[in-house]
N, C-alpha and C positions, 0 to 999 in steps of 0.2 A: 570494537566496532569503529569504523572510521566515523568522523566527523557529518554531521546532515543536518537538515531542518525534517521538519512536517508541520502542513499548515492544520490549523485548530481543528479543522473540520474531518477531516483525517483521524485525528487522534480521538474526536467523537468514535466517530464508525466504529474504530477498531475498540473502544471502551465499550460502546452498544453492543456490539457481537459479543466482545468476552462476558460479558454481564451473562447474557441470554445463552448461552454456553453452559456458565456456571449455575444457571438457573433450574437447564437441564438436568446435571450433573456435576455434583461436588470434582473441582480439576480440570472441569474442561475448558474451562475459562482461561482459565491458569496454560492447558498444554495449548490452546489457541495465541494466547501470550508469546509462550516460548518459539511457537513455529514462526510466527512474525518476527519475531528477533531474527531466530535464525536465515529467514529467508531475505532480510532488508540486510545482513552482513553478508552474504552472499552476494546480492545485486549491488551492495556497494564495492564490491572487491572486484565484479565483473558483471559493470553494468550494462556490455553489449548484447548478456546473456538473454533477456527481457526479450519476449514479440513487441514490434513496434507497437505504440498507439496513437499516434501522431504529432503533433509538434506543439511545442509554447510559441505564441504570438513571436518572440524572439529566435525562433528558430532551432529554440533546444528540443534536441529529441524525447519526445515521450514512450517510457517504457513499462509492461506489465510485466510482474514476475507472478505468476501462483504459486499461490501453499498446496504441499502436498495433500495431505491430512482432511486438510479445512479446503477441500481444493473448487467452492464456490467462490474462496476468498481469493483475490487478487491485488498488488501493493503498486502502485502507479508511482513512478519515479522519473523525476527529469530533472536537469541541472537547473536550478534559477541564479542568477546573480555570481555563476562560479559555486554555489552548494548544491547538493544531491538535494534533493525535497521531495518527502513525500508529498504527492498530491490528494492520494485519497484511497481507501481502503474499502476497495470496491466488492459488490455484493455480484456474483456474475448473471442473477436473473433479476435484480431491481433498477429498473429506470439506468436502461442502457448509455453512458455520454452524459449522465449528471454531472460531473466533475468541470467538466470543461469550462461551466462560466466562473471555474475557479482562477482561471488562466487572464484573467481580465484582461 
């Protein structure tokens, strides 16, 4: 997998999901895991792929990629500083545009 960041808050969500996953069902944590992998090498290979969701303060385009599978799940990605950065592992029906005052 190429090179990235993701900020803390991010990697919360996506730990809270897979927990409660696993909570459900022994694995599903686990294949929630892997679908994130797979879809974050993905959008980093071809990050035009993503619907827009709008821009960082700097201009960097912000993108959503979904997971199939887990397909409430969504992985918001935008370039910061020259790295790809997760922004946030978004849930598609909780508190729509939370992320953004990540954007400071």
């Amino acid at each position: 997998m190429k090179p990235h960041g993701i900020v803390a808050e991010a990697l919360a969500e996506l730990d809270e999901a897979a927990v409660w996953y696993e909570e459900q069902r022994a694995g599903l944590g686990a294949a929630l895991i892997a679908e994130y992998r797979d879809r974050l090498a993905l959008a980093l290979e071809m990050p035009k792929s993503g619907s827009p969701a709008g821009a960082t303060p700097g201009g960097s385009e912000i993108r959503r990629f979904r997971l199939e599978r887990f397909s409430r799940y969504a992985i918001l990605l935008a370039t910061i500083r020259g790295i790809p950065t997760v922004l946030a592992f978004e849930h598609s029906s909780r508190r729509p545009g939370y992320w953004r005052v990540r954007l400071g």
